[in-house]
C-alpha positions in Angstrom: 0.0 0.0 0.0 1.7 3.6 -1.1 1.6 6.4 1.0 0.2 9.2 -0.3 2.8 11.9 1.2 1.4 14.9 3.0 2.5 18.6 2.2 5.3 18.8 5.1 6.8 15.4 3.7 6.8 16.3 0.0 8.6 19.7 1.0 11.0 17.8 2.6 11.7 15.7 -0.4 11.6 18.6 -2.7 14.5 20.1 -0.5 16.3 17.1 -0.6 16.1 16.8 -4.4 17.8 19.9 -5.0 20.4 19.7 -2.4 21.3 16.0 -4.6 21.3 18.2 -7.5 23.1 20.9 -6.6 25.8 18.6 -5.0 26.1 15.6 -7.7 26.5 18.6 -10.3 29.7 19.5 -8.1 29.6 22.8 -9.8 28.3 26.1 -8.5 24.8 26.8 -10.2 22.7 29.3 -11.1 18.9 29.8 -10.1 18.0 29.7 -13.8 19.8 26.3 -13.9 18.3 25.0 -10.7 15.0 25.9 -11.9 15.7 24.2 -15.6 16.8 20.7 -14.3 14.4 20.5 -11.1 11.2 21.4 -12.6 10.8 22.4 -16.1 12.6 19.9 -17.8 12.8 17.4 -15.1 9.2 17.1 -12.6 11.5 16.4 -9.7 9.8 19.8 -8.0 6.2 20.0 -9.4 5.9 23.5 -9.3 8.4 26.5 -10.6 7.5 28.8 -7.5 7.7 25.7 -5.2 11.5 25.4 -7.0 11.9 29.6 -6.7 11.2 29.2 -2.6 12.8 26.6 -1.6 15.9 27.5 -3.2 15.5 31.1 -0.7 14.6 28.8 2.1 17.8 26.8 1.5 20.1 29.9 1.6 18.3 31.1 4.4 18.7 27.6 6.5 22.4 27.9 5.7 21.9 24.7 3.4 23.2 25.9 0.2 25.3 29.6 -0.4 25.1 32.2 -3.1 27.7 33.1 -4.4 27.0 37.2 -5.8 29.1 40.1 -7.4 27.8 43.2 -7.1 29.1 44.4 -10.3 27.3 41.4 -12.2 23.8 40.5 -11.5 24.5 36.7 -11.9 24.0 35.0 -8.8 25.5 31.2 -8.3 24.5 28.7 -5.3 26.6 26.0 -4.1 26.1 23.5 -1.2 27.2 24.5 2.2 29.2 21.6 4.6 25.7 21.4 6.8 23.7 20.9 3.1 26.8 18.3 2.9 25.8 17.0 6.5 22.4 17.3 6.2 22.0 14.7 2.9 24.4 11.9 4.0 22.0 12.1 6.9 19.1 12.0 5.2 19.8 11.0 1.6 17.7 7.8 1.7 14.7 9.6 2.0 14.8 10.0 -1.6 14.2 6.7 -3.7 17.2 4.7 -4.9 15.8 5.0 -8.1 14.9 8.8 -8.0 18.8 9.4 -7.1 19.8 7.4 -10.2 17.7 9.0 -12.8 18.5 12.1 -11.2 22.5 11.0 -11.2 22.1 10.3 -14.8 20.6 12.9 -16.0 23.2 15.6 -14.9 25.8 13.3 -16.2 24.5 13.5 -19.7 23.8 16.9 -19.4 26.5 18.3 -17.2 28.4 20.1 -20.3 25.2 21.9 -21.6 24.2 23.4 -18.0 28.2 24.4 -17.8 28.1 26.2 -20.8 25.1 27.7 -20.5 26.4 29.0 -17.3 29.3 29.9 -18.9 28.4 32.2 -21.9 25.9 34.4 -21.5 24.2 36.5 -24.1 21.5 39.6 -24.0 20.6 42.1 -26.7 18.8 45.5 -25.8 17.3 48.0 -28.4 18.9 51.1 -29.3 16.7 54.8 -29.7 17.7 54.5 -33.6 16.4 51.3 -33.7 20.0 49.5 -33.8 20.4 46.3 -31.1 23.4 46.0 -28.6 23.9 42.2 -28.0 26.5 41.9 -25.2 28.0 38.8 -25.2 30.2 37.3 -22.2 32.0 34.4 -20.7 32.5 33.5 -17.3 34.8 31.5 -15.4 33.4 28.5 -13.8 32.3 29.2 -10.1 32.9 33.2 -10.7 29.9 35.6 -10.8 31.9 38.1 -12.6 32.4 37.9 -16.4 35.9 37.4 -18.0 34.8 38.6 -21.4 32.8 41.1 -22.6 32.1 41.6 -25.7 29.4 44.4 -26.8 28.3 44.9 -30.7 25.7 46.4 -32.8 23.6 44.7 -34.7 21.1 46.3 -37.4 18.1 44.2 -37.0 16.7 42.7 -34.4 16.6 39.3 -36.2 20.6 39.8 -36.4 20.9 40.0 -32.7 19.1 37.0 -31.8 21.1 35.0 -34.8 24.4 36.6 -32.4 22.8 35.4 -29.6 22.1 31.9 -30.8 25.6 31.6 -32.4 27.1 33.1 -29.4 26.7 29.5 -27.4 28.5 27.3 -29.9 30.7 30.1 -31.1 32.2 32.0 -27.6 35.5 29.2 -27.3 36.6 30.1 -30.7 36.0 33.6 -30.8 37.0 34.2 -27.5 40.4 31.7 -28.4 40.8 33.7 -31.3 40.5 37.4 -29.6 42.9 36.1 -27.0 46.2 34.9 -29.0 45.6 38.0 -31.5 45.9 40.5 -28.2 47.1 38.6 -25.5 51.3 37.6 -25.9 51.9 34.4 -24.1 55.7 33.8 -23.9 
């Protein structure tokens, strides 16, 4: 006979299953990511406010850190040792089977949600009807951009083809930029 969980114990799971994530991913994340892989294209948290609150509530029980630079606006959260301590206590309480799919699911996608942490790209129009698409690249766990590259685009379907290129493209260009300016010796 199953259970039918009440609200206080599906919270509890909900917590749990982002702690896992955010620790098997073993990379600092951002909210946007958290949200992506717990609820909208995983239903590990059924609901994307549920997901918005509890990763607050996490911060604010010392379970997970963010990582901020005030320059920036990108935000990253990373487990704390008590979110450590807290799921070897209690990590059973989520299904051996809901940690595996979970476990393979960032290891297949581990490389997209690092670059998509890792290059960013936003367009904004201009009063003569121009775009500026600011493109950028950070570091892994830095909130503060290494690159920054602004241009103008004519159109705005030129500056969302810059922004779409922009995520395969940023190693190469930014590779490219770099030996051209930057002597190594």
């Amino acid at each position: 006979m199953n259970k039918i969980p009440n609200e206080k114990d599906r919270i509890i799971q909900d917590k749990l299953t982002m702690i896992f994530v955010v620790y098997t991913m073993g990379i600092p994340l951002t909210e946007d990511s958290i949200l992506d892989i717990c609820s909208i294209k995983n239903e590990w948290i059924k609901s994307y406010m549920d997901c918005k609150t509890i990763i607050h509530d996490l911060v604010d029980s010392k379970l997970l850190y963010k990582i901020s630079d005030e320059k920036d606006s990108k935000e990253l959260f990373a487990v704390t040792y008590e979110g450590r301590e807290c799921l070897s206590h209690l990590y059973k309480r989520l299904s051996f089977e809901k940690r595996e799919e979970i476990s393979a699911y960032l290891e297949a996608n581990k490389l997209n949600v690092k670059s998509a942490q890792e290059y960013s790209s936003t367009y904004r129009k201009n009063p003569d009807g121009s775009y500026n698409v600011e493109l950028k690249i950070y570091e892994p766990q830095s909130t503060s951009p290494m690159f920054i590259l602004t241009i103008k685009a004519p159109t705005r379907q030129s500056a969302t083809e810059a922004v779409q290129k922009w995520k395969t493209s940023a190693p190469s260009i930014y590779e490219l930029i770099y030996e051209k300016l930057i002597n190594v010796d």
